[in-house]
N, C-alpha and C positions, 0 to 999 in steps of 0.2 A: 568553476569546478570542472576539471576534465572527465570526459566522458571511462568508462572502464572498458580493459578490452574482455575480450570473449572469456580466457582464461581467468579473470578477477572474477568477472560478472560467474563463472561455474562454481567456485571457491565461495561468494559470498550468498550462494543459491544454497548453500549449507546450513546457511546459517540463519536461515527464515524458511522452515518446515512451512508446507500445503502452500507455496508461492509456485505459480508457471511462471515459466518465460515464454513472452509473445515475440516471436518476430525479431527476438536477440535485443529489442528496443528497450521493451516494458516488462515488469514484471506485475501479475493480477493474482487474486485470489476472491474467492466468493464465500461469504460465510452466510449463516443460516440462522437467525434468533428465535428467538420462541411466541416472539409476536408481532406486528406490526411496529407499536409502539418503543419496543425492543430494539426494531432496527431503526429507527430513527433516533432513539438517544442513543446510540453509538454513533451514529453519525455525525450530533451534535458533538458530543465528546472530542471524537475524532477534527471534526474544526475548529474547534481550539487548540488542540494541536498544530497543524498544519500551519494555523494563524503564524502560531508564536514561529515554528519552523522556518514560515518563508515556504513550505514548500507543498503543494497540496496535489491532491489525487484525482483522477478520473471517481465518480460517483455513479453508482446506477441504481436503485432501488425498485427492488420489485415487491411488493409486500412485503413478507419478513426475510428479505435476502437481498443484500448488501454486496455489489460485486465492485471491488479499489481496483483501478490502474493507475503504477508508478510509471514513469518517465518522466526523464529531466528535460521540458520540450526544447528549453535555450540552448541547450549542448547537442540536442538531436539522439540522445540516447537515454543508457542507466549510467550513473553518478551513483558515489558513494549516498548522496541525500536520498538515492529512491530505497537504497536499504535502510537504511535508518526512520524512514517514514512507513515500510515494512514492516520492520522491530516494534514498533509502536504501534501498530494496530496489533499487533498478534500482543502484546501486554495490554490497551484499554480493553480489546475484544474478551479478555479472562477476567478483568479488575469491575467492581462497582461500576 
């Protein structure tokens, strides 16, 4: 999957509210749950996704705060997969 240029990658920053862009590479977001246990099953959730995906995120957990970095490391940048692994957390993170 080819990498997107600068221009894509501004266009599909639209389209995944509270996402940065690091370093034009990755794109990260941190969210906040309401309890320890809170973020760890979202994270759970979250790797089955990623599973099924093929395509999985930087993890960091610090108590109840959950910080994802995408990048597609084989292509050396963002791919259309790191928006769409984006979209998907920003839906499990609201859903059950």
């Amino acid at each position: 999957m080819p990498t997107l240029t600068p221009q894509q990658i501004q266009q599909r920053m639209s389209t995944v509210p509270g996402w940065t862009l690091v370093d034009g590479r990755a794109i990260e977001k941190r969210l906040t749950f309401g309890s320890f246990r809170e973020a760890i099953s979202f994270v759970v959730r979250l790797a089955f996704h990623a599973e099924e995906a093929d395509h999985h995120p930087d993890i960091t957990i610090s108590y109840k705060h959950v910080t994802l970095r995408y990048s597609t490391h084989s292509e050396g940048g963002l791919t259309e997969k790191d928006f769409e692994g984006a979209r998907t957390v920003d839906h499990i993170s609201w859903v059950g």
